[in-house]
C-alpha positions as CSV (number, residue, x, y, z in Angstrom):
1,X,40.0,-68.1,46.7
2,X,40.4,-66.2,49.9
3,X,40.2,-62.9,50.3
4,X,43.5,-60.7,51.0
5,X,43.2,-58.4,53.8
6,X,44.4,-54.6,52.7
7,X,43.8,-52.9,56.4
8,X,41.3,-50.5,54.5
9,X,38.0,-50.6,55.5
10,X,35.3,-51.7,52.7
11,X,32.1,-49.5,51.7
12,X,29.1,-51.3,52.7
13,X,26.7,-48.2,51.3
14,X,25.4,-47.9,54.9
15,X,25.8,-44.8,57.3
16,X,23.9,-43.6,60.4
17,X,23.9,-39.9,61.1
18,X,22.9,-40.4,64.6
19,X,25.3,-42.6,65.5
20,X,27.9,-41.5,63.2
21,X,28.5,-45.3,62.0
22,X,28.2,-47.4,58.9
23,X,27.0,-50.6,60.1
24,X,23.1,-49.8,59.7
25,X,20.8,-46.6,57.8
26,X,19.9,-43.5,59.6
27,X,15.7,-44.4,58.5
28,X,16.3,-48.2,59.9
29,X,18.0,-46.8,63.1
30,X,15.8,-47.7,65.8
31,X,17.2,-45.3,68.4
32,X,16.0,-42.1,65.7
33,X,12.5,-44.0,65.6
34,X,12.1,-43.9,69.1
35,X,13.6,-39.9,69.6
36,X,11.0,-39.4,66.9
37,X,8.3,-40.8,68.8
38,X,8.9,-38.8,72.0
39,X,8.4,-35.7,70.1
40,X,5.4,-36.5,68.3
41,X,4.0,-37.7,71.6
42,X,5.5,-34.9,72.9
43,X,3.9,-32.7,70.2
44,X,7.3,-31.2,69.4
45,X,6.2,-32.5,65.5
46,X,2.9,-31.3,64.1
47,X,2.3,-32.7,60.7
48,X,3.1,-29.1,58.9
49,X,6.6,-29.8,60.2
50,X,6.8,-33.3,58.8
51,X,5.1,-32.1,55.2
52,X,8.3,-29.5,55.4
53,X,10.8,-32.3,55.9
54,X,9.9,-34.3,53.5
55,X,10.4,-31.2,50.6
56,X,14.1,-31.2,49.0
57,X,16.3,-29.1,50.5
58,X,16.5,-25.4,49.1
59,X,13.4,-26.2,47.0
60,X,10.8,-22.9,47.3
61,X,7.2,-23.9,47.6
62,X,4.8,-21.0,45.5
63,X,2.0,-20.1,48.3
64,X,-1.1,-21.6,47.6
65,X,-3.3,-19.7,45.8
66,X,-0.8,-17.6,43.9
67,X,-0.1,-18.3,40.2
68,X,2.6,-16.8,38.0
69,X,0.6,-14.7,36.1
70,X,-0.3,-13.0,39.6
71,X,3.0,-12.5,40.8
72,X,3.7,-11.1,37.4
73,X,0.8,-8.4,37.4
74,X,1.7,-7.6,41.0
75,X,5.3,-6.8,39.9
76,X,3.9,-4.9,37.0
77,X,2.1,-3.1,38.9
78,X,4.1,-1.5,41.0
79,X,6.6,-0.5,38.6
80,X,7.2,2.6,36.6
81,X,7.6,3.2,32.7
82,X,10.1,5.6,30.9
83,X,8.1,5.9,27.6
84,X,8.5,7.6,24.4
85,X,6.1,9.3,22.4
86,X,4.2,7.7,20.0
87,X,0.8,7.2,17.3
88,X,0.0,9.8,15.4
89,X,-0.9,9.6,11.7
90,X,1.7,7.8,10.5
91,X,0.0,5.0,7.8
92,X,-3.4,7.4,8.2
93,X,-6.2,8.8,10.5
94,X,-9.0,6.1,10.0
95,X,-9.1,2.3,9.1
96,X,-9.7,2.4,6.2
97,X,-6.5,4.7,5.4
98,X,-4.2,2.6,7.7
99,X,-5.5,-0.7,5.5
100,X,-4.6,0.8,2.2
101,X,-1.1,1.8,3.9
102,X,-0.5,-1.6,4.9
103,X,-1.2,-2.7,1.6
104,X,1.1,-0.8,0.2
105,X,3.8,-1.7,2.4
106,X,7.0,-2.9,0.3
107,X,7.1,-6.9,1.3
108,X,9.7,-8.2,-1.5
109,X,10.3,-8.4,-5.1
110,X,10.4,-11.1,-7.7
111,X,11.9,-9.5,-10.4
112,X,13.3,-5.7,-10.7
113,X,15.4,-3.9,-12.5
114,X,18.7,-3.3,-12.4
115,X,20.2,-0.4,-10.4
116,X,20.9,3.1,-10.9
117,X,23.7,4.6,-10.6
118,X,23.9,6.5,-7.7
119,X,25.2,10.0,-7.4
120,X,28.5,10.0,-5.5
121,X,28.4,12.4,-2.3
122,X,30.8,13.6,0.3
123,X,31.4,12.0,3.1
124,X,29.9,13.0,6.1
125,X,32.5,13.4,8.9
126,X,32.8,14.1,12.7
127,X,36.2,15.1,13.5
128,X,37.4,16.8,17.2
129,X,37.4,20.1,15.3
130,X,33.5,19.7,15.7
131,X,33.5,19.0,19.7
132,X,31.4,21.7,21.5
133,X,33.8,24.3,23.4
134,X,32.5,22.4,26.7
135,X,34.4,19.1,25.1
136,X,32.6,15.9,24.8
137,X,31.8,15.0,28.2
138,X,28.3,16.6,28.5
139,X,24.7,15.1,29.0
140,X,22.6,17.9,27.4
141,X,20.0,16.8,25.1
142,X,20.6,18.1,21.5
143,X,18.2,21.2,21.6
144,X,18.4,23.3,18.4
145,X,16.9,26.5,16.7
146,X,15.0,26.1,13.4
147,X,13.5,28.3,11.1
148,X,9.7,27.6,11.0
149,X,7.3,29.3,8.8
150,X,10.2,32.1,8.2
151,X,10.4,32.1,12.3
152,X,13.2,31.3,14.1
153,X,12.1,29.2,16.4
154,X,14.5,28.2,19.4
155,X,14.2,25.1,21.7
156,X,13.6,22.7,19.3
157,X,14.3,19.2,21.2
158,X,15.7,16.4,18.9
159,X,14.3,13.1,19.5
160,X,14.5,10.0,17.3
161,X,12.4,8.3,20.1
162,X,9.6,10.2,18.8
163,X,6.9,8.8,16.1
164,X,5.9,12.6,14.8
165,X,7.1,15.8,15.2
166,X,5.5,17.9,17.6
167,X,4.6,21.6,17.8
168,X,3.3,22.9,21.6
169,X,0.0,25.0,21.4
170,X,2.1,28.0,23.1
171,X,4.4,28.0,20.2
172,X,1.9,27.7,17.6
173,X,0.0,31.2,18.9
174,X,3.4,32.4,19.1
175,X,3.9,32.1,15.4
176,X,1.0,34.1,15.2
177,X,-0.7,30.4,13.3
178,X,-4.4,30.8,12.6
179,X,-6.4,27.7,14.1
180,X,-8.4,27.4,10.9
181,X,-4.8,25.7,9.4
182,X,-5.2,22.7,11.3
183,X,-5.8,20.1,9.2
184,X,-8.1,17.5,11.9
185,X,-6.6,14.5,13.2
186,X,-8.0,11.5,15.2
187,X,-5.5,9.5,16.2
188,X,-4.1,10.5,19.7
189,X,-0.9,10.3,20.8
190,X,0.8,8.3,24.0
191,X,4.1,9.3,25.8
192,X,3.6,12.5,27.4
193,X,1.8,10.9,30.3
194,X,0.3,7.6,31.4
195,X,-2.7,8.3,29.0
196,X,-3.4,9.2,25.6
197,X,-3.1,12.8,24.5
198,X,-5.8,14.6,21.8
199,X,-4.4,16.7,19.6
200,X,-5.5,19.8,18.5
201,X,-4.7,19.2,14.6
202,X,-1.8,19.1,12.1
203,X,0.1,21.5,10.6
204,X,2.2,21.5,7.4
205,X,5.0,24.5,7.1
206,X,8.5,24.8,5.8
207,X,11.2,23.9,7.9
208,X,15.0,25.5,7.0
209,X,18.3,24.0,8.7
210,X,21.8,25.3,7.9
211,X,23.1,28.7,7.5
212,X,24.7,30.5,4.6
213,X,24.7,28.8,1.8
214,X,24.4,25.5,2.9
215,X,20.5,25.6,4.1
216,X,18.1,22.7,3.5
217,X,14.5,23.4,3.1
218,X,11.8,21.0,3.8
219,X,7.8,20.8,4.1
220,X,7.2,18.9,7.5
221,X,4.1,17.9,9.1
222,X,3.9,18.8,13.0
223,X,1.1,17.6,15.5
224,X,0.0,20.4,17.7
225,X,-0.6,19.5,21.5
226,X,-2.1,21.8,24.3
227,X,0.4,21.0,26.6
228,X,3.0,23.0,28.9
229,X,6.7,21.9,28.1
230,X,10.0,23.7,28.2
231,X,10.6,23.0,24.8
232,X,8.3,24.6,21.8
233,X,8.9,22.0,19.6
234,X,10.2,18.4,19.1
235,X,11.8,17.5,16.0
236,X,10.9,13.6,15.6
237,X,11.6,10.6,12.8
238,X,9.7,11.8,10.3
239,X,11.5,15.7,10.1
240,X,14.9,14.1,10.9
241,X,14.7,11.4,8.1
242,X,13.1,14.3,6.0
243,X,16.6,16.0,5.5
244,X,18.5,12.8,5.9
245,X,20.6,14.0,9.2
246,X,23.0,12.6,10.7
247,X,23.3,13.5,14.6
248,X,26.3,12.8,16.9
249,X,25.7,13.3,20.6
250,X,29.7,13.2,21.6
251,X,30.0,16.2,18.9
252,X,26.1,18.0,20.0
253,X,25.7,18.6,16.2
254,X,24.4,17.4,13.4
255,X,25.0,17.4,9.5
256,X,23.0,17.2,6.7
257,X,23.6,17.5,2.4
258,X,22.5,21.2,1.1
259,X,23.2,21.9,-2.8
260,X,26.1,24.2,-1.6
261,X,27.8,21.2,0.9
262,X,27.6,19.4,4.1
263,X,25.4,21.8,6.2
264,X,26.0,21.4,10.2
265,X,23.6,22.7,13.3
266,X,24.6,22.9,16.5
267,X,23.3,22.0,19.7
268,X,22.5,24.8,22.4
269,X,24.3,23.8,25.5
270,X,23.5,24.5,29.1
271,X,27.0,24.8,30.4
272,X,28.4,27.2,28.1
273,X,25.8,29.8,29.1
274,X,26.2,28.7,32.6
275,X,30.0,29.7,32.3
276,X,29.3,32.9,30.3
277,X,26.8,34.1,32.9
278,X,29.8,34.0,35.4
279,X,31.8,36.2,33.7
């Protein structure tokens, strides 16, 4: 049957980038063979050159003698950590305690018995009424004054980052706190800087939050540490989950349930004294 002409021209899967033409290859051109040639002869081509050309384009090539785990250590090493505080004695001061505590540890139940009923509470609420006078747009962190040991004690930094609660050396003398309260602890704590901290000892005392007649009082543990901070105390998990708080930043407070109601403390707040002392 012959073949009908269409005046279009017909892919032969052939194309010479030298010559810009499809009637042979660019690797069977014989004209690129001999151009290649001169420059090797001319040493315009060293064989590092022709190991490069032969690598896919945009393909990166890992330098010998450098694994990942390398590059990954170099990386780490150079960069810095924002860390929290953490340790302490929380499931026990020795192996043998922390063992027992892991033992104990609530995994699941087969069988258990049906519910109590539960005692119905008020809600706890943030409305605008509890915004700071500042308004909401603040960065402060919620620093508060708490009664320790019948001691009001102020600059008490909230942090649910933290493992423990923590109660500065400087403070503790300033309590007027024998040393011979400490109860000994061996577990050190990490956070404050890049290594671990000792503590002096633990301290139990009661703790009050509220004011009037809607107060909570609580026995908390703090971990006293000889070291130089603008804050004299730092409420952490264990005190804030003590009295069951609830915090909101947007409002700087936080409430809690007392027998008389929903108790509320607020936060102390850098701009507000900033605009008093203008006055």
């Amino acid at each position: 049957m012959e073949k009908k002409f269409t005046g279009e021209k017909e892919w032969t899967e052939k194309y010479c980038s030298f010559h810009k033409t499809d009637s042979h290859n660019t690797i069977e051109c014989n004209s690129v063979k001999g151009v290649i040639k001169q420059m090797i002869e001319a040493r315009e081509l060293d064989q590092e050159y022709l190991a490069r050309a032969k690598q896919k384009k945009n393909q990166w090539i890992r330098p010998k003698g450098q694994s990942a785990d390398q590059n990954k250590k170099k990386k780490a090493a150079g960069k810095e950590h924002v860390r929290m505080i953490y340790g302490g004695p929380e499931g026990g001061d020795s192996d043998s305690q922390r063992k027992k505590w892991g033992c104990e540890l609530y995994v699941g139940s087969v069988a258990f018995d049906p519910r109590r009923k539960q005692t119905r509470r008020e809600l706890v609420i943030f409305t605008d009424r509890d915004l700071p006078i500042t308004g909401e747009d603040h960065n402060d962190p919620l620093v508060i004054t708490m009664d320790m040991g019948g001691v009001d004690v102020f600059q008490v930094l909230v942090d649910t980052s933290s493992s423990v609660n923590v109660l500065y050396l400087e403070a503790f003398e300033k309590l007027k706190l024998c040393r011979t309260r400490h109860e000994p602890l061996k577990t050190p704590l990490f956070g404050f800087t890049r290594n671990s901290v000792e503590v002096e000892g633990t301290i139990l005392l009661t703790c009050e939050l509220g004011t009037r007649n809607m107060v909570i009082q609580k026995q908390m543990r703090f971990v006293v540490v000889n070291i130089k901070c603008v804050h004299n105390a730092i409420l952490g998990r264990p005190g804030i989950n003590k009295v069951h708080r609830i915090i909101s930043m947007a409002h700087f407070c936080m409430k809690f349930y007392t027998s008389g109601g929903i108790g509320q403390v607020r936060g102390y707040q850098k701009k507000l004294d900033l605009a008093i002392s203008k006055l």
